[in-house]
N, C-alpha and C positions, 0 to 999 in steps of 0.2 A: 822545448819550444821557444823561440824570439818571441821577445817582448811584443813586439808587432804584429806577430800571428796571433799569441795570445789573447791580447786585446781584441783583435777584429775577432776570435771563436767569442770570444765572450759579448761581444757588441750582439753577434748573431742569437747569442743565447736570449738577451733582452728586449728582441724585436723577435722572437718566434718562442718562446717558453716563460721560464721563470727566473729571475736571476736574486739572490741573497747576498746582502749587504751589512755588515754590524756593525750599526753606529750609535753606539750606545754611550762615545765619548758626547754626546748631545746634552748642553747643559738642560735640568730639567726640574723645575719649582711645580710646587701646587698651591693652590691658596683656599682655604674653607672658613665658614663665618658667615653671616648676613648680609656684610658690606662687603664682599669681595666685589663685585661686579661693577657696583656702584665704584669704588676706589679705582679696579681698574681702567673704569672706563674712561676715566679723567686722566689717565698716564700714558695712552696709547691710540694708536689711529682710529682704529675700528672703534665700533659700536657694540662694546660687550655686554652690555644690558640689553641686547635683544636676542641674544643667543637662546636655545632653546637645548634642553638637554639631548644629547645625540647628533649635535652642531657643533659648528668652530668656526675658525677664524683665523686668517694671516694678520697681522700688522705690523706697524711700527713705532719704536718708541723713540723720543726727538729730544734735545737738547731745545732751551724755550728760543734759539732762532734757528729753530727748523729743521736741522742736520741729524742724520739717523747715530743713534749709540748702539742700535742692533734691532733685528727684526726679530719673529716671533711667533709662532704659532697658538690660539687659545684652545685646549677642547673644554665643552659644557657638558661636564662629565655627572651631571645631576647635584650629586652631595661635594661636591669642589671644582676646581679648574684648573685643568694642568697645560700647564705652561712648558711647552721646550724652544730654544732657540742653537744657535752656533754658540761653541764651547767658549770664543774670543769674547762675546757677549754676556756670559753669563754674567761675572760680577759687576757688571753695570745692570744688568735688569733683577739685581737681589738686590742692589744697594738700594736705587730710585725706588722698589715696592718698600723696603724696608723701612726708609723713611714717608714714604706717603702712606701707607696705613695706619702714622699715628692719628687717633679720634677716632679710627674706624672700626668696626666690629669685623676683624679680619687677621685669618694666623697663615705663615707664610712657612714652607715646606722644604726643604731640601730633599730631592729625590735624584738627583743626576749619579750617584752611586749605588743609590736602593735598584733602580728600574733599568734595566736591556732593552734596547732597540734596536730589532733587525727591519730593513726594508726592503721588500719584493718588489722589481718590477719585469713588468714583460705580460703579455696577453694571459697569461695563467694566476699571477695572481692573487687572483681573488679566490680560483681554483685551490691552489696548495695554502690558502690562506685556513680553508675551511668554511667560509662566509662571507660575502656581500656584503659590505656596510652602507654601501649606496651609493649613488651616480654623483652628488657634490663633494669638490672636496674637500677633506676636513670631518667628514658623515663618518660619525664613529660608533661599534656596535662588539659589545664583548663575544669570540669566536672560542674555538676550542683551545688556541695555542695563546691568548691573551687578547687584549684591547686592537681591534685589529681601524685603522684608520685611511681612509680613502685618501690616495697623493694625485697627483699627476700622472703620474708613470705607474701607479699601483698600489699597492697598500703598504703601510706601515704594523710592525708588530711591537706594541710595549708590555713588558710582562717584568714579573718582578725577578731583583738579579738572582737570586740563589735557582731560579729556572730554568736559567739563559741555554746555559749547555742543553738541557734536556728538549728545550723549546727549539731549540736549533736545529738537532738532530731530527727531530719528530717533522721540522718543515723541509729538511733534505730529503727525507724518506717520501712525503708528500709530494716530492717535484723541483723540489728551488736547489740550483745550482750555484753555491760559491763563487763569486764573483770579485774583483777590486774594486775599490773607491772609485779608480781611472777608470775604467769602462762606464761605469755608470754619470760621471762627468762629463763624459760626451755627449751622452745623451741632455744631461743636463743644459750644456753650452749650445748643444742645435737646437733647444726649444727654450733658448733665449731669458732662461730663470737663471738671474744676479743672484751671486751669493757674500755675504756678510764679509769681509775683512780679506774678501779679491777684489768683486767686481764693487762690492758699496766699503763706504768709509765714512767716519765722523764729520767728510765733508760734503756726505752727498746728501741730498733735497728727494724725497721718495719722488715728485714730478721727471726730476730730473734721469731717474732710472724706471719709469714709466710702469710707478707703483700702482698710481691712485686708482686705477680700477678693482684691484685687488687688493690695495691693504688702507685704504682711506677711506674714512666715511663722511660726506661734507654735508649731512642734517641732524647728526646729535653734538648733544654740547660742547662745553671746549674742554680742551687737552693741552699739555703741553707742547707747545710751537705749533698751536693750529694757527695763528697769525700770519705767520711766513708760509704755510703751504698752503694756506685760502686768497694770501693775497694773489701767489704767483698762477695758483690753478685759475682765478677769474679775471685775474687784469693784466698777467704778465706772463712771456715766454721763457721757459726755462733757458740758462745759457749753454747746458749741456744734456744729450741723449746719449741712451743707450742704445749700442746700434752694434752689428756683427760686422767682424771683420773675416773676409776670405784670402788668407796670404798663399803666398808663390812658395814659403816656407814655414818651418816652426818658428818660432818666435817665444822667448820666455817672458813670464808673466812682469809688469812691469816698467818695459823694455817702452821709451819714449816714442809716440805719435806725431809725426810730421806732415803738414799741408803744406807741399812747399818749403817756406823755411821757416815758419810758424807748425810752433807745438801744440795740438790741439788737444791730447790725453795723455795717457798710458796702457798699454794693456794688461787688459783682466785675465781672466780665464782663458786659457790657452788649451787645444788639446789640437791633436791627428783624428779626423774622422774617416773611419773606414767608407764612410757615403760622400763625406765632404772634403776631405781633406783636408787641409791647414786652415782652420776657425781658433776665432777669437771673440770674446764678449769685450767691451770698453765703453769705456762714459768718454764722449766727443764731445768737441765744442760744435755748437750748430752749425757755424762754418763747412764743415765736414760732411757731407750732407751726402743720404742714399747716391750712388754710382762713381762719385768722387777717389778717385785715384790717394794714396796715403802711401808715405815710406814708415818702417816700422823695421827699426835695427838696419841689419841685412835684406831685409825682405821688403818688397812693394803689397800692396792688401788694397782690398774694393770696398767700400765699405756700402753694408748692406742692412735693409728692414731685418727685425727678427718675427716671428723665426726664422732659422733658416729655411732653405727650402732648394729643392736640388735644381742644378742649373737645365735653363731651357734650351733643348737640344735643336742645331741648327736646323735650318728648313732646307 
């Protein structure tokens, strides 16, 4: 089968069944003690002191003017907190806890080789999950096959590694069909979720890639570089969004952003959408603005709101 068929069977598989993913290259710490919460709550966007056990939480962790060093998932896993982020990230987010726990009543985990993680997505499940963990996400709830965690697109499975094989096996029997990374990055790129060391970098601002709903909290205490993201959230406009591109072609990740003859990005996340066709994620200058015309390589591109959303058919 061509790559290109392939992908589009599998795209179909993640909008009408189950599709399995192992990404268990996912860096992944835990933190336990008294103070975990309390410490991390000073290191990171969100508001980890108000979690509640069987909650979580996206954020980000910022250099003190502002700039993300990696983003991050929390779950409040009652007796600890387990942390996963992108593998690029990891030894920046063991270093920065590693040094801010000193004083604090808190022991800090390496599990990115202990723990497997497979992810489901597609209308099922929750189905071949074995359980519901519930409607937010992040809602996490121990199931048959492991820690099972509510995403966007479906759930997540963590389970410990010497399982992995067997836990894999028992969720293909259940329904979930082996999938690629690539397929499931489409889907990613059409519902407009930046990921860590494509579409963000040590120089993006979470305003800037249109975090703050999601991973910012602007009424608990301070954190490191909450300065620069409270100023620019209440008195100033970011000078770059995150915005989708629709190209004429593929386009590799990268590849320099023109208005004109002004460069206004690069792009991000590139894929072939079986629905869309040639999309792209990119941090623009505001210049670049929703219906505005862009050269991009070889390719011309529209640049558009995210998510995507399929085009309106003529009258």
């Amino acid at each position: 089968m061509a790559v290109a068929d392939l992908l589009a069977h599998e795209y179909e598989v993640l909008g009408t069944s189950c599709g399995l993913i192992d990404r268990s290259e996912r860096g992944k710490l835990a933190l336990t003690g008294p103070d975990a919460k309390e410490m991390l709550t000073g290191q990171v966007t969100q508001d980890v002191l108000a979690l509640e056990p069987g909650g979580g939480t996206y954020a980000a962790f910022l250099t003190h003017k502002g700039k993300m060093l990696g983003d991050l998932r929390i779950l409040d896993r009652g007796d600890e907190l387990h942390l996963d982020c992108e593998r690029v990230s990891l030894q920046e987010l063991f270093n920065l806890i590693r040094r801010a726990k000193l004083g604090f009543g808190v022991e800090l985990h390496k599990r990115t080789l202990e723990t497997a993680l497979f992810s489901l997505i597609g209308p099922r499940a929750r189905e071949v999950a074995g359980i519901d963990p519930g409607s937010t996400e992040h809602a996490h709830a121990e199931g048959p096959h492991g820690l099972v965690v509510a995403t966007d697109l479906g759930v997540d499975v963590f389970v410990e590694a010497e399982r992995a094989e067997a836990t894999r096996a028992a969720l293909v029997a259940a329904g979930a069909h082996p999938i690629s990374e690539a397929a499931a990055e489409i889907l990613r790129v059409e519902h407009g979720r930046p990921r860590y060391g494509i579409d963000l970098t040590d120089a993006t601002i979470p305003q800037e890639a249109g975090l703050n709903e999601r991973a910012v909290s602007f009424t608990k205490g301070c954190y490191v570089g909450q300065e620069t993201v409270a100023r620019l959230h209440y008195r100033g406009k970011p000078n770059r969004h995150l915005r989708g591109l629709r190209l004429s072609e593929p386009v590799e990740t990268g590849t320099p952003i023109l208005l004109g003859e002004k460069e206004v990005g690069a792009l991000g996340s590139s894929v072939v959408s079986p629905r869309h066709g040639a999309i792209a994620l990119a941090l623009v200058r505001r210049e670049a603005a929703p219906g505005d015309r862009v050269t991009v390589g070889p390719a011309t591109a529209e640049v558009v709101e995210l998510p995507f959303r399929a085009p309106q058919a003529a009258a």
